[in-house]
N, C-alpha and C positions, 0 to 999 in steps of 0.2 A: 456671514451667513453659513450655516451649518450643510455640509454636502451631502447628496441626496444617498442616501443606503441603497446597496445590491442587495436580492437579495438570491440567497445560494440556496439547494436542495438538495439535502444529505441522504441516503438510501442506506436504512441500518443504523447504529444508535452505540458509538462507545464514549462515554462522559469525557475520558480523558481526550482522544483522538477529535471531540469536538473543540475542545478545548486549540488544540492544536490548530486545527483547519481554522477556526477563527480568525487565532491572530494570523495567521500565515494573510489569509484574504486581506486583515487590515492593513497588513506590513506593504503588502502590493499595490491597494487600490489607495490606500492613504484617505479612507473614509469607511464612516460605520458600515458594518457588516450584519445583514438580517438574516437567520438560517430558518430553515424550514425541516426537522427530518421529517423521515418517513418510517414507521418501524416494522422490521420484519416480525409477523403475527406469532413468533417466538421469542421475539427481547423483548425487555422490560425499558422502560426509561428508568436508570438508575440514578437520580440526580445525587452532583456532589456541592462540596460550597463553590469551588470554580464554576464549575458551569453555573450556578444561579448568577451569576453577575453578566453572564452572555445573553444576550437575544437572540432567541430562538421560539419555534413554535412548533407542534406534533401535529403535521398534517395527515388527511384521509390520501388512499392511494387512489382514489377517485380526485383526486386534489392536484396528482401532478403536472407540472405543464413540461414541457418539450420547447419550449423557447425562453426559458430559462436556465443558465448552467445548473449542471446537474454532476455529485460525486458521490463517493463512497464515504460515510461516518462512522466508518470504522475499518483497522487494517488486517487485523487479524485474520489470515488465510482461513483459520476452523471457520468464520462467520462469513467472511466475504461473499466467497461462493453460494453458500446458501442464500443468504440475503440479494445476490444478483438472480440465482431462479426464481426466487417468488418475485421477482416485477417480469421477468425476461418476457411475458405474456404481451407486457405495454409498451417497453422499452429495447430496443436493441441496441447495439454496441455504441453504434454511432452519435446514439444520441448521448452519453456521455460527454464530458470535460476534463482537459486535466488543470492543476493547478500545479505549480514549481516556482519558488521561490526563487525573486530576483538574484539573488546570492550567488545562486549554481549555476556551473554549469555545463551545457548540452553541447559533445560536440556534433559540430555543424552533418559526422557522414553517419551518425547513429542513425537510430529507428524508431519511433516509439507511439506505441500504441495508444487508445483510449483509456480515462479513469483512472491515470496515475496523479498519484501527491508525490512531490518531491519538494522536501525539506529543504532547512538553510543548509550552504556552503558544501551540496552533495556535489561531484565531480563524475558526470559519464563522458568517458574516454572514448575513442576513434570506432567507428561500425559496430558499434554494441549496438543491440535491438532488446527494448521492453518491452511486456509483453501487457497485456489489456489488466487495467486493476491492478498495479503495481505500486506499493507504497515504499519511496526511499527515503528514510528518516537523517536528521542532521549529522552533516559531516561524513556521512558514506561516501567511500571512493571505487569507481566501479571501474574495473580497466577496460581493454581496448578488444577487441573481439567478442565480448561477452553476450551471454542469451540469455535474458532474464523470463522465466516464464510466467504467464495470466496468474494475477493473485498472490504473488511472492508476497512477505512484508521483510524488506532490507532496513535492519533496526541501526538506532545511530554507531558510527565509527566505524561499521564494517569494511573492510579494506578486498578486493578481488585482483588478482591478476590478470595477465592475456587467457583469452582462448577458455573461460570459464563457462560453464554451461549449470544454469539452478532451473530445475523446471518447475512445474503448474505448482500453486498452492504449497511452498513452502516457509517457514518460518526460520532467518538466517538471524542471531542472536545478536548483540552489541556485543562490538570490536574483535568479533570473529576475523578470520586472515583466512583466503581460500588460495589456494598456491596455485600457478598457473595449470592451461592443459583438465583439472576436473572437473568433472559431472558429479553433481546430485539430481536425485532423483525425484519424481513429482512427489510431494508431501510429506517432504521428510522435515525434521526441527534441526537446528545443527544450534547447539546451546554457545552463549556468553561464553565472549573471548577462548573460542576452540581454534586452533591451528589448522586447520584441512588438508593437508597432504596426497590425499588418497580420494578415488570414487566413493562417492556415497551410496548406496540403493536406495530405490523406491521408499519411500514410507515408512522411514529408519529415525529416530532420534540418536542424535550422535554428538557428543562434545568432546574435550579434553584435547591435551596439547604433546603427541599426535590425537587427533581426530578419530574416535572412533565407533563402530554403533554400541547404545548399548543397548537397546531392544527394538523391537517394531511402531511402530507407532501407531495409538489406539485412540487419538484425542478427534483425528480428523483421517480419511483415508477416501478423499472422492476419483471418479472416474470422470472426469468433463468433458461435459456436452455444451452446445450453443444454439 
């Protein structure tokens, strides 16, 4: 007999990131997976051929329920944030889920807030604290002190030392290395396989091996409220 589907409800809409969440859910629950997004009244559903073989459906925001898990369908900090104020009217924090792959894992004196995905075979080390809508993608390694802040996206293979600090709404690239002791700053991008050395500022795009800015960043630059 065929096991009864969950079903899950995405806030915000990226083809591939559905993709993802998918199988992540099937991996876990070890039966079909029904999703539901909801899309911010600024994205488009852009169907690809992966996703046509998923099930899923485009629900009304009059449609959501609160006693059904509930995440983010998509990671990208530029959208995240947006997409969590146009529901924040219906939804507050709490009412979020997180999902995290059996794979990884948490340790026991961490912290970690509402609305995070965490990928396969991710590693959070001793008294790090995540912060709300955090997505860490596969095989990220997060060390042991570290402050992840609301709406990061930690793309796969990133590596963090002790005593790390990434704040609100930034975008840290695959198999970046951030050297113990730094800060970036809220909304900065720190590009594919850069070296981190050094502080970052605010709302900086920075790559390269030293790490370093090469302008401001103009893609996304919010101030956060709740």
């Amino acid at each position: 007999m065929k096991s009864q589907k969950n079903l899950y409800q995405l806030l915000g809409f990226d083809p591939n990131w559905v993709c993802v969440i998918h199988d992540l859910l099937y991996y876990n629950h070890e039966k079909e997976i029904d999703l539901k997004v909801f899309l911010n009244v600024e994205m488009q559903a852009n169907l690809n051929d992966h996703l046509m073989k998923i099930p899923f459906q485009i629900g009304d925001k009059a449609d959501i329920n609160r006693n059904l898990p509930m995440l983010f369908g998509l990671a990208s900090p530029k959208n995240k944030y947006p997409v969590y104020k146009s529901f924040s009217s219906i939804l507050k924090k709490k009412d979020y889920d997180n999902l995290v792959a059996d794979s990884s894992i948490i340790s026991i004196s961490s912290q970690c807030d509402k609305a995070l995905l965490i990928d396969h075979q991710c590693v959070i080390s001793a008294q790090t604290s995540i912060g709300f809508g955090v997505s860490i993608k596969r095989g990220a390694k997060i060390g042991h002190h570290n402050t992840i802040g609301d709406f990061t996206d930690i793309n796969p293979g990133v590596i963090t030392s002790g005593n790390v600090t990434i704040g609100k709404g930034c975008e840290i690239g695959s198999g970046a290395i951030i050297k113990n002791n730094v800060k970036i700053g809220d909304n900065s991008f720190i590009g594919m396989g850069s070296v981190v050395t050094k502080d970052i500022p605010a709302n900086s795009i920075a790559f390269g091996n030293p790490c370093k800015v090469i302008r401001q960043n103009d893609m996304w630059n919010f101030e956060y409220s709740y």
